[in-house]
Structure formats: structure tokens, C-alpha cells
C-alpha positions, 0 to 999 in steps of 0.5 A, spaced: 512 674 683 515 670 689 522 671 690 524 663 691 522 662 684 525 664 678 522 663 671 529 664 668 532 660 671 534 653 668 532 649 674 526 652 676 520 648 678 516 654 674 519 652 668 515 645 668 509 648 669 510 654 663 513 647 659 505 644 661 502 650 658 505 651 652 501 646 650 496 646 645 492 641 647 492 643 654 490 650 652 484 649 649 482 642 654 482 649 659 479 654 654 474 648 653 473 646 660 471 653 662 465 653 660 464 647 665 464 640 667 465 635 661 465 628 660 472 625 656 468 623 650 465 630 650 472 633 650 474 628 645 469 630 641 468 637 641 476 639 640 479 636 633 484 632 632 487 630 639 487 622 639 485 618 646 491 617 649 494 624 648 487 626 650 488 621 656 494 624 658 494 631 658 487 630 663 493 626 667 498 631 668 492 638 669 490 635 674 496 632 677 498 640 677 491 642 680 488 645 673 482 640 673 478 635 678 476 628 676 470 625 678 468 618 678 461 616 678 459 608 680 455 607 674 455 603 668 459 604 664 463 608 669 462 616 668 467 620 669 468 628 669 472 633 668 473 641 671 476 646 673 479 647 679 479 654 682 486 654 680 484 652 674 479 658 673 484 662 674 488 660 669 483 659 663 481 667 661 489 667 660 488 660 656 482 663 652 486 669 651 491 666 648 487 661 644 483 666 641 487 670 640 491 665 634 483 665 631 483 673 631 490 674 628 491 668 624 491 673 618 496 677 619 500 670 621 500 668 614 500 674 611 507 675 615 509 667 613 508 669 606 512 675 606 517 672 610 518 666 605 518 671 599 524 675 602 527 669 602 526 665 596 529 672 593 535 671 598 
């Protein structure tokens, strides 16, 4: 950890950056991305659910923070790409991690929901 930054401290840049990666969308854009370079409607496609805009966006702010690389080809219609940085491929085992571990444990997830929500009925 590098001393001038302190994640529990409530003015720290880190925080925007962990703010960024709570995320879901920027989470399986980095988990998709790591299988390599994909074109926006590509990316729109495969993950279910995220709209344009916010598809837009989230590309927009990874690469702002150095995640992903934009690339523009002079075609018609223009093509437009999209990778992982070498920062962004440190990040993506964690973002896989994490995504898959919701597929792995979403079982015991519900099972705990419902337990949950039992007991408090009975409250």
C-alpha cells in the first residue's frame, strides 16, 4: 500500500476509483474484455441488460482511469475498439473473481436471503 493514499479515509482519490469498480457494469465490461479486443456493439450484445448510454458511459470512464484503450478506425461506418490496458489486465483476474464468484455461490445467496426473511417474518 502506498502511504499517501488511504482507503479509509473519506477524501482519498482511492475511494473513486473503488466507487468505479463496485460497479456491475464496469465489472463484467472488464471480465469481458479480458478475453480481448471487442468492438461497442459486440460488448452491448454479449452482456444483457446494459442500455447504450450507460454502455457509453462506463467505456468513458475506464478508460479515463486507464482500464481500457479506445481505438478508432477511419472506416465507414467508423469502427471503434475497445481493450484492456496493461493496468486494465491487472485488474481483470480480480474483476473475474468477483463476478464469478456471484455465479458460484448464488445458491447459498438465496438460501440465506430466504432464511433471512423467514426469521423476520416471525419477528
Amino acid at each position: 500500500m502506498c502511504p499517501a493514499y488511504d482507503v479509509y479515509e473519506d477524501r482519498c482519490p482511492t475511494r473513486l476509483v473503488l466507487d468505479r469498480l463496485a460497479d456491475k457494469w464496469a465489472l463484467l465490461i472488464l471480465d469481458h474484455l479480458a478475453e480481448g479486443t471487442m468492438r461497442f456493439n459486440h460488448l452491448r450484445r454479449d452482456i444483457k441488460g446494459i442500455s447504450q448510454k450507460v454502455l457509453s458511459q462506463t467505456l468513458k470512464r475506464l478508460e479515463r482511469d486507464g482500464l481500457i484503450t479506445r481505438t478508432v478506425y477511419p472506416t465507414v461506418p467508423v469502427t471503434v475498439e475497445y481493450a484492456l490496458t496493461p493496468l486494465g489486465r491487472t485488474l481483470a483476474q480480480t474483476a473475474a473473481a468477483l463476478t464469478h464468484w456471484a455465479e458460484s455461490n448464488m445458491d447459498a445467496i438465496l438460501a440465506a436471503q430466504a432464511a433471512y426473511d423467514a426469521a423476520g417474518a416471525e419477528r
